[in-house]
TIMARZA-817862 format. One line per field, with one value per residue (C-alpha): residue number from 1; chain; x, y, z. Coordinates in steps of 0.05 Angstrom, whole numbers. Layout:
n = [NUM ...]
chain = [A ...]
x = [X ...]
y = [Y ...]
z = [Z ...]
//
This chain:
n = [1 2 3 4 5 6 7 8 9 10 11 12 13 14 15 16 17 18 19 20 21 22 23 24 25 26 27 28 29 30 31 32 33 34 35 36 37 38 39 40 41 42 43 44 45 46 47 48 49 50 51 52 53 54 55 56 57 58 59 60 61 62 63 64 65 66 67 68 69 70 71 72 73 74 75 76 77 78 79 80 81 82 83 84 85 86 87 88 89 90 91 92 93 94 95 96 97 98 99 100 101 102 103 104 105 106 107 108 109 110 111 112 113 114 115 116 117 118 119 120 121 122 123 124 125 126 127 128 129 130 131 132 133 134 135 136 137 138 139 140 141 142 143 144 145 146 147 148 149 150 151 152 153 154 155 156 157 158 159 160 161 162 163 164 165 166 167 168 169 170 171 172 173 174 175 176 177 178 179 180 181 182 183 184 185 186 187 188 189 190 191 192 193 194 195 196 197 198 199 200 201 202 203 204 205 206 207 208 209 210 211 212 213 214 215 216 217 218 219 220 221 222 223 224 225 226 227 228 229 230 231 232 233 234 235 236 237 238 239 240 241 242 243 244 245 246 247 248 249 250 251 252 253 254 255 256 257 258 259 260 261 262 263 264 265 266 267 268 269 270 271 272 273 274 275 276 277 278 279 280 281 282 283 284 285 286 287 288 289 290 291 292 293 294 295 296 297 298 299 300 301 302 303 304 305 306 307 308 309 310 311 312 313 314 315 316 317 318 319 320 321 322 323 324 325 326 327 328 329 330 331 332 333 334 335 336 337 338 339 340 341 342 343 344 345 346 347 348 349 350 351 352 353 354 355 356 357 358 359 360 361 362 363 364 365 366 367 368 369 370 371 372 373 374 375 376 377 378 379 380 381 382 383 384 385 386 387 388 389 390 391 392 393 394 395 396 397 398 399 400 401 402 403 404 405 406 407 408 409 410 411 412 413 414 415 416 417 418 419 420 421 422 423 424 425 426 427 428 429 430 431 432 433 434 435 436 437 438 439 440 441 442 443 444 445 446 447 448 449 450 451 452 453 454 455 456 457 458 459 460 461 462 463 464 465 466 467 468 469 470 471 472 473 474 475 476 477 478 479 480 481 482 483 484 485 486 487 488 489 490 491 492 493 494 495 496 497 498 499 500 501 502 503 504 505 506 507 508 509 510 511 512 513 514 515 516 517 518 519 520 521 522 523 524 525 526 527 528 529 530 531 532 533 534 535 536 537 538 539 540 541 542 543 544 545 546 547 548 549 550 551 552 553 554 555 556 557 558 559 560 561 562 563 564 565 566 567 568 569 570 571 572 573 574 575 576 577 578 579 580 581 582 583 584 585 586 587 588 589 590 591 592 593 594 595 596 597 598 599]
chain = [A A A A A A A A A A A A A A A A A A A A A A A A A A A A A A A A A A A A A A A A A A A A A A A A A A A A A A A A A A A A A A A A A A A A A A A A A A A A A A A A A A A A A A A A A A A A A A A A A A A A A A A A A A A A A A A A A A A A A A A A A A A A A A A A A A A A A A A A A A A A A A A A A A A A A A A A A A A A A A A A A A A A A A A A A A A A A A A A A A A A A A A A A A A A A A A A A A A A A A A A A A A A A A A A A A A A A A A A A A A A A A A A A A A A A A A A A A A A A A A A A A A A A A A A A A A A A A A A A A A A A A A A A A A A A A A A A A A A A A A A A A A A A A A A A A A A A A A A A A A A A A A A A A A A A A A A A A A A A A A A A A A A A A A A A A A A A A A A A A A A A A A A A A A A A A A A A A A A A A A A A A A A A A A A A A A A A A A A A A A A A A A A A A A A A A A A A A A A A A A A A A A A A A A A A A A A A A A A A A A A A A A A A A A A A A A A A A A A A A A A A A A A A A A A A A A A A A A A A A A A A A A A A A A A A A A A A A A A A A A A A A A A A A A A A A A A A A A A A A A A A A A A A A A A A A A A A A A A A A A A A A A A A A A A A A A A A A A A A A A A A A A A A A A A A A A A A A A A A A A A A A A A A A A A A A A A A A A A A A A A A A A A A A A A A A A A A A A A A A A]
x = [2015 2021 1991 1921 1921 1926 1873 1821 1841 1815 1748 1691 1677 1619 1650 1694 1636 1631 1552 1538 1582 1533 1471 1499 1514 1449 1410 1447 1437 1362 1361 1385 1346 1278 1305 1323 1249 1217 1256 1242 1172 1158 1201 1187 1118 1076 1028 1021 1011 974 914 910 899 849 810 810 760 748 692 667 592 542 502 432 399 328 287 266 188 138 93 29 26 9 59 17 61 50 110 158 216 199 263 250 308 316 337 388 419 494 483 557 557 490 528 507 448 416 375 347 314 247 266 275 211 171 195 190 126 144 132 184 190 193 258 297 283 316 374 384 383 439 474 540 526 542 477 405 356 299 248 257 226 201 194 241 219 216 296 314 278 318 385 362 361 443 434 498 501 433 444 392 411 385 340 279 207 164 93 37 -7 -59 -58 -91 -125 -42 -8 -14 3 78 79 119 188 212 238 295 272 284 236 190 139 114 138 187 219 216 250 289 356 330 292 343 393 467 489 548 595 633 684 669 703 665 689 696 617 602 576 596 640 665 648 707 712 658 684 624 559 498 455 388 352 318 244 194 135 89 34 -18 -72 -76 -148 -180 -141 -181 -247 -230 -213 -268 -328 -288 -292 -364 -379 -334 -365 -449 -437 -403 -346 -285 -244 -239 -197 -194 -152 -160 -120 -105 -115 -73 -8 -15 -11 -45 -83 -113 -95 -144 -148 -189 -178 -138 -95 -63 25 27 1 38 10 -44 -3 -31 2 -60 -85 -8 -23 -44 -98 -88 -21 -17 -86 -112 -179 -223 -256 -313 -354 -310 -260 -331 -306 -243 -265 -312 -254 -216 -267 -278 -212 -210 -265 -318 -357 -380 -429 -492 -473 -534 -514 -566 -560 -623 -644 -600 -546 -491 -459 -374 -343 -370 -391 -453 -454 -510 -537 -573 -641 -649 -643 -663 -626 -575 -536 -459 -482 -529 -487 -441 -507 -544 -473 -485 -437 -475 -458 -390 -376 -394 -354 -291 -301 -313 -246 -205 -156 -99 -122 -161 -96 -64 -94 -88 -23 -19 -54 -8 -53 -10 52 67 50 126 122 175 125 139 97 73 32 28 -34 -46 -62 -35 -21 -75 -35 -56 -131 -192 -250 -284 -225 -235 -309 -278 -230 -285 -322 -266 -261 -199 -152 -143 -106 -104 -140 -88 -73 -156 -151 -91 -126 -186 -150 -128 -204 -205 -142 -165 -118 -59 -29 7 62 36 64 75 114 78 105 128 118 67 111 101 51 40 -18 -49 -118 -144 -172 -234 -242 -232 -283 -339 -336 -331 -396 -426 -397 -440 -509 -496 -503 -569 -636 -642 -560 -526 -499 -549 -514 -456 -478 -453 -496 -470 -420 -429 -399 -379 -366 -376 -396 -372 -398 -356 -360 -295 -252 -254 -226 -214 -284 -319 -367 -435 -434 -376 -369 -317 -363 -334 -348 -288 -300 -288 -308 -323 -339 -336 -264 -241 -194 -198 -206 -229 -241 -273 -274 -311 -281 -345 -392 -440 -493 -552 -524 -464 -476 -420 -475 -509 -443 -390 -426 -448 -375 -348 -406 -386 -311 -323 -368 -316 -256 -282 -303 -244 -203 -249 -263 -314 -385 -401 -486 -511 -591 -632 -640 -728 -772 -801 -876 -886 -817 -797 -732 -690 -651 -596 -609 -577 -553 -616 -661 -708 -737 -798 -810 -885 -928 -918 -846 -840 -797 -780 -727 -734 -697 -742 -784 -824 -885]
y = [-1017 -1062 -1007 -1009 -1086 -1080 -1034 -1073 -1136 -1100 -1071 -1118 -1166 -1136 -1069 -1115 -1145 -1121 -1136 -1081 -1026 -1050 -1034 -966 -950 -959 -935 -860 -868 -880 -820 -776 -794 -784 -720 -707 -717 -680 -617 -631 -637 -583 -533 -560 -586 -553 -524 -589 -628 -577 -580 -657 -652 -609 -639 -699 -656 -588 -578 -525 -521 -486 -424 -431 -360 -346 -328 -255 -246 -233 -178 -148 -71 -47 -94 -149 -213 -269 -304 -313 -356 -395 -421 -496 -549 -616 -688 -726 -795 -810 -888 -911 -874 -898 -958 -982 -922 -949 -980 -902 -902 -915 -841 -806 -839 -809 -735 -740 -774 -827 -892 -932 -994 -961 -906 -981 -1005 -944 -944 -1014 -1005 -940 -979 -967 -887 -832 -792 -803 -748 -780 -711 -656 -584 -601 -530 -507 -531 -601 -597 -577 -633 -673 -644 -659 -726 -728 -791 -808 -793 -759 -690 -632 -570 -510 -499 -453 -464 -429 -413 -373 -335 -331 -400 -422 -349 -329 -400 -389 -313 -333 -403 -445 -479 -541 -570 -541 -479 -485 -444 -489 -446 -374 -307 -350 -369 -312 -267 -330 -290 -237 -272 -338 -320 -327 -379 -372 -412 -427 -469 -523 -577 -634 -701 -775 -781 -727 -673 -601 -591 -517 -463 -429 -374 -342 -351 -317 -292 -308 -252 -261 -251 -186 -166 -167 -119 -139 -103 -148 -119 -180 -152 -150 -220 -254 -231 -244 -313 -323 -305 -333 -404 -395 -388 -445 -486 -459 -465 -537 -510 -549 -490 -403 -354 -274 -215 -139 -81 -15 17 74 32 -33 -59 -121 -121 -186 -261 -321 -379 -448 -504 -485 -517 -499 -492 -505 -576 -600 -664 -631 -617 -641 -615 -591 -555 -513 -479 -409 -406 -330 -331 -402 -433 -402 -391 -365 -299 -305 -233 -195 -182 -150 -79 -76 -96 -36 17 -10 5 73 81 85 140 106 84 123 106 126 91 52 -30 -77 -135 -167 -228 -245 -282 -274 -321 -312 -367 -431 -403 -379 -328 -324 -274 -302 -260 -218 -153 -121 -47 -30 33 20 24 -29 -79 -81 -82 -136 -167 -177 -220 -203 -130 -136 -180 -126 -72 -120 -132 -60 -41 -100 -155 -113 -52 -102 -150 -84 -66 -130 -137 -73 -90 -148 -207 -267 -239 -253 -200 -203 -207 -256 -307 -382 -402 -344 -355 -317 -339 -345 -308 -313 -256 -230 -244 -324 -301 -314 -281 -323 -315 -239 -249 -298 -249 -198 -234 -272 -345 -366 -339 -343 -304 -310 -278 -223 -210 -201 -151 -108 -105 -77 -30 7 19 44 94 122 86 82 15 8 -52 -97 -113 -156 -104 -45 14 80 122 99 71 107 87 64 103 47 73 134 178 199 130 91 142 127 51 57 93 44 -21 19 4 -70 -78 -38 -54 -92 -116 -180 -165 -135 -174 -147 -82 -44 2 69 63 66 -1 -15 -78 -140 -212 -272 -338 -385 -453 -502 -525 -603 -648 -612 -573 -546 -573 -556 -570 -538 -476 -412 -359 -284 -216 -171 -94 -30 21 73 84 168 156 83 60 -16 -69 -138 -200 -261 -328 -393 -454 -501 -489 -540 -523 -498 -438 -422 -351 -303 -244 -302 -339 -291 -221 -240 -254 -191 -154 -170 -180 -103 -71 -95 -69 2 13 -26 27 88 102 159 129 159 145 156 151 221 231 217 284 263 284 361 372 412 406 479 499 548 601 633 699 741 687 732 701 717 698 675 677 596 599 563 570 557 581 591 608 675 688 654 599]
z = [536 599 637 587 604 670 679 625 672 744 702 714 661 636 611 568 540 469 464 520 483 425 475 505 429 411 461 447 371 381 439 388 326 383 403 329 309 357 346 274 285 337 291 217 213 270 234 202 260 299 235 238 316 311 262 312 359 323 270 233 250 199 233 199 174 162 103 106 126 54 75 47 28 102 134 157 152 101 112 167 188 256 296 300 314 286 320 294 315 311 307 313 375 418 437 502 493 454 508 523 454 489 519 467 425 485 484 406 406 357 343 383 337 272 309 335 258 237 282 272 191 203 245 212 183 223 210 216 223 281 271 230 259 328 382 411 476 451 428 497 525 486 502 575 565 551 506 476 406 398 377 357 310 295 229 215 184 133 161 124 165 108 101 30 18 -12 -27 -91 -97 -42 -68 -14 11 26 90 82 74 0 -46 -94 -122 -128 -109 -59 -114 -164 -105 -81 -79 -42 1 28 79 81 125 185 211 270 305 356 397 408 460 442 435 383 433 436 493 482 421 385 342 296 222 190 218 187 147 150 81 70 75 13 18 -30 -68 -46 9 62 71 -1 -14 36 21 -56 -45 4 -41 -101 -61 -41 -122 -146 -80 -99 -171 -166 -208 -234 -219 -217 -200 -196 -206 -170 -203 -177 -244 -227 -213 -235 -174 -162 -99 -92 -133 -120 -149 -130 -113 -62 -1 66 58 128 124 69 71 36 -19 -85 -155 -178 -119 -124 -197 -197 -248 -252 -284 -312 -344 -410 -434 -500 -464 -496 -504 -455 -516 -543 -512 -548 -620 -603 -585 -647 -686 -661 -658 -733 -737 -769 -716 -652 -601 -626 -700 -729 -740 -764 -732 -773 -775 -719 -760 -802 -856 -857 -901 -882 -815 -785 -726 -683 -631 -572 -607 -665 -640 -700 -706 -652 -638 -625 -556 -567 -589 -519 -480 -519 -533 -598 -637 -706 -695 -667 -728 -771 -738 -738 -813 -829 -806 -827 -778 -776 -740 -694 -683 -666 -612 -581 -588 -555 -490 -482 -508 -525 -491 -421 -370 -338 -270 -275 -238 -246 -306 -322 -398 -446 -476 -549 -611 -681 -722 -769 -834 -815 -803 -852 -848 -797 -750 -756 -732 -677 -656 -644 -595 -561 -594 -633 -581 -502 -439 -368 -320 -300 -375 -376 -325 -348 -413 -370 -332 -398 -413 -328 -342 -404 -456 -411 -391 -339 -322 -267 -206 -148 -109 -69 -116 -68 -143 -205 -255 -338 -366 -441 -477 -525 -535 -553 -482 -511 -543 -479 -431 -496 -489 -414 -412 -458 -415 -355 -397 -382 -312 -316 -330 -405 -405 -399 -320 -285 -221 -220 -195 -130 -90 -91 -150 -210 -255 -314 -343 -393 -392 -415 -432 -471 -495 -473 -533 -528 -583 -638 -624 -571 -514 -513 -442 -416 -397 -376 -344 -341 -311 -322 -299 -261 -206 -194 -271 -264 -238 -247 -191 -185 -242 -230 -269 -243 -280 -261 -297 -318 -272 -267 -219 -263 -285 -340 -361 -338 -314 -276 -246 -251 -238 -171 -151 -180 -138 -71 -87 -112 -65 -6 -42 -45 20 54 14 21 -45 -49 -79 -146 -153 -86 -88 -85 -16 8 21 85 86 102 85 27 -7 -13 -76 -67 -100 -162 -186 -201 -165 -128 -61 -29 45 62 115 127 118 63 10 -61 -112 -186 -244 -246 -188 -134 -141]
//
């Protein structure tokens, strides 16, 4: 015990001190509780810690993917995906660079008081796009500027080679490559893109110091070939314009079948504007007339009432109808033809388009068997293409028809269609009663077909649609040189208020060539033209003229009425001969063949 004191009394005073034993005991406790807590941490909770740090600096950065290209039948592009890039403005991160905004409005070539306003008003966000789609080259020039907190990413951009001729066949996207309207949209899954992703590190200032890993590529979306010849839809859509333009139309449009397939070949509709300038962009100029607006078809439904009626047995082509005096009284209603054509053949009545004798032929075999056959070509159903808007027109069933409505019915009031539901029902007449589903997509193998009208039936009322675009019919200028046509024309007064407008008209020529062999079917309609003429031979025919004399030689369709080849003078056509012909050479060397002997 005297030994412990003695050596406490030689230790410096400070080791006796009780407050620095307090220190040193602290200073270990706290050593150990550190090195406690980092073991703890670098054991326990690194995976922890190591996400938090990472999402300090590391982000995942989306990998944009294009739209897959929409191409016609041959291949030719109608849409494609352009790489563009987009600028965008970190404003909590100009700072002091904010002063190199006058920069950046020059290489952008925007206006540099309304890009400080915008900036300004951001001030506290961490995004603000500056221009959306500039070149490629144009991004790089920014990215050359190394502006603090001005960043450009990678996007892509619809363009339409066609322009307006298909906008309202593909329909269109949005900025961000979203699809809005038409086929875009209808084959929108198919179509978009998947995007990627992939992980980047980027420094104090927002900018991309180092790329990681690749979490997912991005898949491009997938090609479209459509059934639509790039060729026959410009020329459609250029005389279609030139018509609605001469004939100072409110509106028109046009469909071209390949009878065979049902294929459509060409879609047009007017008024019309260009997807790549969307500031053009008006909501009436985006509807496709062809699918979506309805109209009465006046005398073109003439053909049909006709094969109904024949249909039935009582009627053929060369069947006597008296169409005297030129009128007919059903119920309260009186039906008048534009003359009195006195005694027509069957024949007759399609050429003359004769609503008196159509009336009587619709009567004589009763609504249902008429209503039947409409219903069969698809009238008031939808033609499911799965289009955006698609109609289906109208027409009531014949149990709610009177006896005027029968007559109506006949020559194409009291109901309405579409232009493409016009020409399917024409292409059944073109393929000898079979109708064929329509399509947007080119088709490797014809699809089944649907046989809705009697063969024979269909070939007899196709002959007789040929006797009015000759001499003494209703569309005389709808023929084609070299083929032979067959067709019908429609004029129709515009419902208005309950009744109908005797100043407004729809004007219709709805037809096919070559009539021997049908392959294509076209319908033309002009939407109240106002320029002098309103008849659909007259306004219409013209249309379906050159639409149809282009289509069949751009697709080398053999002619079917080539003119008799001129004698020249001196010359003397040559027979050959015939089994038991006998053939006498004379003197002049001339020769000629008969049934018989020599002249």
């Amino acid at each position: 015990m005297n030994a412990l004191l003695g050596l406490r009394a030689k230790l410096p005073a400070k080791f006796t001190d009780w407050r620095f034993w307090l220190v040193i005991g602290l200073f270990f406790i706290l050593a150990n509780t550190m090195l406690w807590r980092a073991m703890y941490l670098k054991i326990s909770q690194r995976e922890f810690l190591e996400k938090q740090g990472e999402m300090r600096y590391e982000r995942v950065q989306e990998i944009a993917a294009h739209r897959g290209r929409i191409l016609d039948r041959h291949g030719e592009p109608l849409a494609v995906s352009t790489p563009m890039e987009s600028v965008w403005v970190n404003p909590v991160d100009l700072g002091a660079s904010v002063n190199r905004l006058p920069e950046l409005a020059q290489v952008l070539g925007v206006d540099l008081g309304k890009l400080t306003t915008q900036v300004l008003r951001h001030a506290d966000k961490r995004f603000m796009y500056v221009k959306r789609q500039v070149t490629p080259e144009v991004g790089a020039a920014v990215r050359a500027l190394r502006i603090s907190g001005v960043n450009t990413q990678r996007e892509y951009r619809r363009f339409y080679p066609t322009g307006e001729a298909t906008v309202h066949v593909l329909g269109f996207t949005n900025m961000d490559d979203e699809a809005l309207e038409g086929i875009e949209r209808t084959y929108d899954d198919w179509l978009r893109g998947e995007p990627g992703a992939r992980r980047i590190i980027k420094d104090l200032h927002g900018k991309v110091i180092e790329t990681g890993e690749l979490i997912q590529e991005a898949r491009p979306g997938n090609d479209l070939t459509l059934s639509i010849d790039r060729r026959l839809q410009y020329l459609a859509y250029r005389e279609l314009k030139a018509a609605v333009q001469e004939n100072k139309a409110k509106a028109g449009s046009a469909v071209l079948l390949d009878v065979r397939t049902g294929e459509i070949l060409a879609m047009v509709s007017q008024p019309s504007f260009n997807p790549n300038d969307r500031g053009s962009l008006r909501p009436n100029l985006a509807r496709n007339r062809a699918m979506i607006d309805n109209f009465e078809p006046g005398s073109t439904m003439k053909p049909f009432a006709v094969a109904a009626a024949m249909q039935t047995g009582k009627f053929k082509s060369t069947t006597p109808i008296d169409t005297n005096p030129g009128y007919l009284k059903v119920d309260r209603f009186t039906i008048r033809d534009h003359n009195n054509y006195g005694l027509l053949d069957v024949t007759g009545v399609i050429r003359k388009s004769s609503n008196v004798g159509v009336t009587k032929m619709a009567m004589a075999i009763g609504p249902g068997k008429l209503w039947t056959l409409y219903d069969h070509l698809g009238l008031g159903k939808a033609p499911g293409t799965g289009f955006p808007g698609e109609s289906s027109g109208r027409m009531l069933h014949y149990r709610d028809w009177s006896g005027s409505d029968i007559a109506t019915h006949a020559y194409g009031y009291g109901m309405s269609v579409n232009t493409l539901q016009l020409a399917r029902a024409y292409s059944v007449i073109a393929h000898d009663g079979v109708m064929m589903p329509v399509s947007f997509l080119r088709l490797e193998q014809p699809p089944a077909g649907e046989n809705v009208l009697n063969p024979a039936v269909a070939r007899s009322v196709r002959t007789m649609m040929e006797e009015v675009v000759k001499r003494g019919g209703t569309g005389t200028k709808a023929q084609v040189m070299g083929y032979r046509v067959a067709g019908k024309t429609g004029t129709a007064h515009k419902s208005q208020g309950g009744g109908y407008a005797e100043d407004k008209y729809v004007a219709v020529f709805a037809g096919m060539a070559p009539a021997s062999n049908p392959r294509l079917a076209l319908v033309v309609m002009i939407d109240e033209p106002t320029g002098g003429s309103y008849y659909g031979g007259q306004v219409a025919g013209p249309v379906f003229a050159a639409i149809m004399d282009e289509a069949l030689r751009t697709m080398n369709v053999p002619p079917d009425a080539l003119p008799e080849p001129e004698v020249a003078p001196g010359v003397m056509s040559v027979t050959a001969p015939k089994a038991g012909d006998k053939i006498t050479t004379k003197p002049a060397a001339v020769v000629a063949v008969t049934q018989g002997g020599l002249h």
